[in-house]
KOLLOBA-278411 format. One record per residue (C-alpha): residue number from 0; x, y, z. Coordinates in steps of 0.2 Angstrom, whole numbers. Example, Ala and Ser with C-alpha at 12.3 -4.5 7.8 and 13.67 -1.06 7.14 Angstrom:
# residues 2
PT  0  62  -22  39
PT  1  68  -5  36
END
This chain:
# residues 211
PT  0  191  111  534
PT  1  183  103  519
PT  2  176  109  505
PT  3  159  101  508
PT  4  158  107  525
PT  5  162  124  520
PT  6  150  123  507
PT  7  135  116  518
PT  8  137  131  534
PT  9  128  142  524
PT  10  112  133  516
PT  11  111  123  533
PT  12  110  138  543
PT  13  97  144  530
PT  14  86  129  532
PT  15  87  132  550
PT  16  82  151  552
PT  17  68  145  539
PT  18  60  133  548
PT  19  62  137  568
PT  20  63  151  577
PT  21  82  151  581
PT  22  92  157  596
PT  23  111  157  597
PT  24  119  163  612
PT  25  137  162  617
PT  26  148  160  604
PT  27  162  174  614
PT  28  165  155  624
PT  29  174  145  609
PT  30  193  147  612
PT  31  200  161  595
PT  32  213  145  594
PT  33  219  129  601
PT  34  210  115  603
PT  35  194  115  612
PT  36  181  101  616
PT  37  163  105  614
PT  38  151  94  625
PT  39  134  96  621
PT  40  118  86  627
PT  41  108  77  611
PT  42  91  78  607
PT  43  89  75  590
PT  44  99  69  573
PT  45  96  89  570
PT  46  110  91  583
PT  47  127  89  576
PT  48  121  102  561
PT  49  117  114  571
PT  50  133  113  581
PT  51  145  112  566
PT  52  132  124  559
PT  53  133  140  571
PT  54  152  135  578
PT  55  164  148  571
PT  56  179  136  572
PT  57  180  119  562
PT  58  174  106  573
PT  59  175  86  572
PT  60  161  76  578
PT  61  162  58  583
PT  62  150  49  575
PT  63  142  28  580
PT  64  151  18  567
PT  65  134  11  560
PT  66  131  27  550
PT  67  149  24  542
PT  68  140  8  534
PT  69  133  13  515
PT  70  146  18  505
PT  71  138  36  503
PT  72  139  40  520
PT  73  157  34  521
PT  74  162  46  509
PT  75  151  60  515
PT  76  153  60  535
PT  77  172  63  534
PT  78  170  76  523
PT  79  159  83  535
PT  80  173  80  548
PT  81  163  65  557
PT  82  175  50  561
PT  83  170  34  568
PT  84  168  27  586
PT  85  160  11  592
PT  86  146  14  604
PT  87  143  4  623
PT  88  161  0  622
PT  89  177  7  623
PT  90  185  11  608
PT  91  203  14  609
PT  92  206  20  589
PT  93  190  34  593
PT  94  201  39  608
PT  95  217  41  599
PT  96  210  48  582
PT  97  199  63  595
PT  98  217  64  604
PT  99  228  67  589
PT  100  216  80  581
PT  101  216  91  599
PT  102  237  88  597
PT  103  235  95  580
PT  104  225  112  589
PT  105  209  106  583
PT  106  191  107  589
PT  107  181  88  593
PT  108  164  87  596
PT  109  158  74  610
PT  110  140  69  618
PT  111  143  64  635
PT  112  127  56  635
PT  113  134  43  619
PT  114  115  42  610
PT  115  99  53  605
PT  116  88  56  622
PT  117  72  44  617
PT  118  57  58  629
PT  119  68  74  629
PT  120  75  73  645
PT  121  94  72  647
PT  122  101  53  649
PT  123  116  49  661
PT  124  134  52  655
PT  125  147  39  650
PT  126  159  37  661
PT  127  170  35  646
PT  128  165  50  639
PT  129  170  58  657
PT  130  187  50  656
PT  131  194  57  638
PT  132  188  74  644
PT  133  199  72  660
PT  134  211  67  647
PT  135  212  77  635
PT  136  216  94  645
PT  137  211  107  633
PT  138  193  119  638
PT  139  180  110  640
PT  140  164  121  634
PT  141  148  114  637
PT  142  132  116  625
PT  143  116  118  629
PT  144  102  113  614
PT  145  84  112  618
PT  146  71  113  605
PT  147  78  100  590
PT  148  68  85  602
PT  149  51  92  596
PT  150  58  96  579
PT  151  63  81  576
PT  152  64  65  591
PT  153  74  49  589
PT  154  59  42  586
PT  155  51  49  572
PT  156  59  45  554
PT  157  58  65  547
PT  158  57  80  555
PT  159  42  89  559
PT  160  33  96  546
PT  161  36  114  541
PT  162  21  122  545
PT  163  13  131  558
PT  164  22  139  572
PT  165  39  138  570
PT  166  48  126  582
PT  167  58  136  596
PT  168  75  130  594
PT  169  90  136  606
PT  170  110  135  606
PT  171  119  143  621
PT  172  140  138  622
PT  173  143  139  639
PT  174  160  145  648
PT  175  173  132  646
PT  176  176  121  660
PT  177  196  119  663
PT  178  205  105  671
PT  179  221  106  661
PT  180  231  89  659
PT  181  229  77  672
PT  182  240  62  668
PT  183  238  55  686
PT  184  223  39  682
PT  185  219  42  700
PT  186  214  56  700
PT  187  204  58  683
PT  188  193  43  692
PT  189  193  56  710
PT  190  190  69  698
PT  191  175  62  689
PT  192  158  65  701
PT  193  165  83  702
PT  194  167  84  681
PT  195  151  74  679
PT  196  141  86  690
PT  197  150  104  686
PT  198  145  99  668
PT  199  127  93  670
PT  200  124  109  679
PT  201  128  119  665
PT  202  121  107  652
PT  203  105  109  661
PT  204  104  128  664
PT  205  110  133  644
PT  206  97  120  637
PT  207  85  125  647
PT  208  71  132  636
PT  209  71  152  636
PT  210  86  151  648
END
């Protein structure tokens, strides 16, 4: 883990209690060692620092190559253990990078959904995203975040201002979905309505508000 992440759990989970009224549940799911994939659904750009926030392990989140782009934020998203992958297309280096870390008993982030809901609701998976999991076979634990779309939606440039009641934010870790290593292609591909509905299921019920 990085210095800079290390550094930024605390004031961002500062800034968090501060300005919502916060709920974690769940963290007796994350694995105490080995790697682990955390899956959760995306509503906001508040997301990912809540996650990495709140997680008790380090965790790596894949992160759309565009943001890698100013020379700032290529310097500053590794550090916050973010590594690139190239979005509405398979990205084979994304794979192997995600792959390696899991090899190396790490923790990887993943959004199923590959982009920020645009009205709140949860979008379809990608069927790519579907496939690494089934690859990968390490726990699989789902995430359920609701509250960050009203904090702050894809569409709006800044989050909402920090007055007034406090927006409700929740984060429940689910219990880890296991597959264990499936090498066979053919049956990833059997296995994937099943994966894909076990784990909206449970995206559904742990982001459901007061759930």
């Amino acid at each position: 883990m990085s210095l800079t992440y290390t550094a930024l759990r605390g004031p961002t989970r500062l800034l968090l209690r501060t300005f919502t009224d916060l709920r974690v549940e769940g963290v007796e799911h994350l694995p105490d060692d080995g790697p682990f994939l955390l899956v959760p659904n995306h509503q906001s750009l508040a997301d990912p620092f809540l996650v990495q926030a709140y997680c008790r392990r380090p965790v790596h989140s894949m992160t759309k190559s565009t943001q890698f782009a100013p020379a700032v934020f290529r310097w500053f998203i590794p550090r916050l253990c973010g590594f690139p992958v190239r979005r509405y297309r398979v990205d084979p280096q994304a794979v192997r990078v995600l792959l390696r870390l899991l090899e190396e008993g790490e923790g990887v982030c993943i959004y199923p959904e590959g982009e920020r809901t645009w009205d709140g609701t949860m979008q379809p998976f990608r069927r790519g995203a579907l496939r690494v999991l089934l690859r990968a076979g390490v726990p699989i634990v789902p995430v359920g975040i609701s509250g960050t779309y009203d904090l702050w939606p894809r569409w709006a440039s800044r989050p909402r201002p920090g007055f007034g009641p406090r927006v409700k934010v929740g984060l429940r870790y689910g219990e880890p979905l296991c597959y264990g290593e499936i090498r066979d292609r053919s049956t990833r591909e059997r296995l994937l309505p099943e994966l894909e509905r076990r784990l909206r299921t449970a995206l559904q019920e742990l982001s459901r508000p007061g759930g």
